[in-house]
N, C-alpha and C positions, 0 to 999 in steps of 0.2 A: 600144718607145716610138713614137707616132705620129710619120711623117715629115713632116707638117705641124699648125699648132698655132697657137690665136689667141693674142694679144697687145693688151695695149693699152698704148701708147707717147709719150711724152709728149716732142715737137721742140720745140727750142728754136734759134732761127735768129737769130742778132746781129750784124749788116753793121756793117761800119766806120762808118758814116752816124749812126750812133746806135740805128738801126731794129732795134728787136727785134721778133718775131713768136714765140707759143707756139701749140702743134698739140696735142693730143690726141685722138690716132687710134685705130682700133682695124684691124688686118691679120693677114694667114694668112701664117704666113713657113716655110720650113725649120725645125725643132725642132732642136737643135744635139744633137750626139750624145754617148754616154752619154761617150767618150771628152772629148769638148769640156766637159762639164761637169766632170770631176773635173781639169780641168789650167788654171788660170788664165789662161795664154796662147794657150793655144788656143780658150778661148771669150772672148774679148778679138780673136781673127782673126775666130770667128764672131759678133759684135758689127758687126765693121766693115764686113765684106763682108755683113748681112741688115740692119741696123740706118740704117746710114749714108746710104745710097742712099734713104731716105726723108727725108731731110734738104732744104734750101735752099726758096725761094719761087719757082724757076721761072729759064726763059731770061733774062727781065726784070732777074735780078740775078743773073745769071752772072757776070759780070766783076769783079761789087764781093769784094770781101774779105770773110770772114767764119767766124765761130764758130760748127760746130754740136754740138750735143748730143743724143743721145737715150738718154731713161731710160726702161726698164720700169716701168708703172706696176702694171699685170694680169699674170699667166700663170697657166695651167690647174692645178688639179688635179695635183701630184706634180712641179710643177716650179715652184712658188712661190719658190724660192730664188732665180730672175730675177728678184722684184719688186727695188726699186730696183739693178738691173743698169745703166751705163749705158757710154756709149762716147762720146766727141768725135773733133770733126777741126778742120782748118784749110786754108782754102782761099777 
């Protein structure tokens, strides 16, 4: 399996303020391994540690509260099963 792999991903960033913002992106991440794919929790760790960190609108709303999401919307060839893949946080 390729160790890296495009995606296209769709943020969704919702501040306490009322302020929502949607992203769809497209980026080269780590491909999760074949292990992370057959085990639910572990491609759920690999979600949050590749997925997450494209999340928020910047320093500017660091401090406020907020709900992110990112869902797969793309993936390649043999790994379609990530399409609606998603992962949240709070923070």
């Amino acid at each position: 399996m390729a160790s890296q792999i495009p995606l296209g991903v769709e943020i969704t960033n919702s501040y306490e303020d009322g302020d929502e913002f949607v992203h769809r992106i497209a980026v080269v991440v780590h491909a999760p391994t074949p292990e992370q794919l057959d085990d639910p929790d572990l491609l759920q760790d690999w979600g949050i540690d590749t997925l997450l960190p494209l999340t928020g609108e910047g320093p500017h709303r660091a401090s406020q509260h907020a709900y992110y999401e990112a869902v797969i919307r793309y993936a390649p060839l043999g790994l379609h099963g990530l399409v609606g893949f998603e992962v949240s946080g709070e923070g």
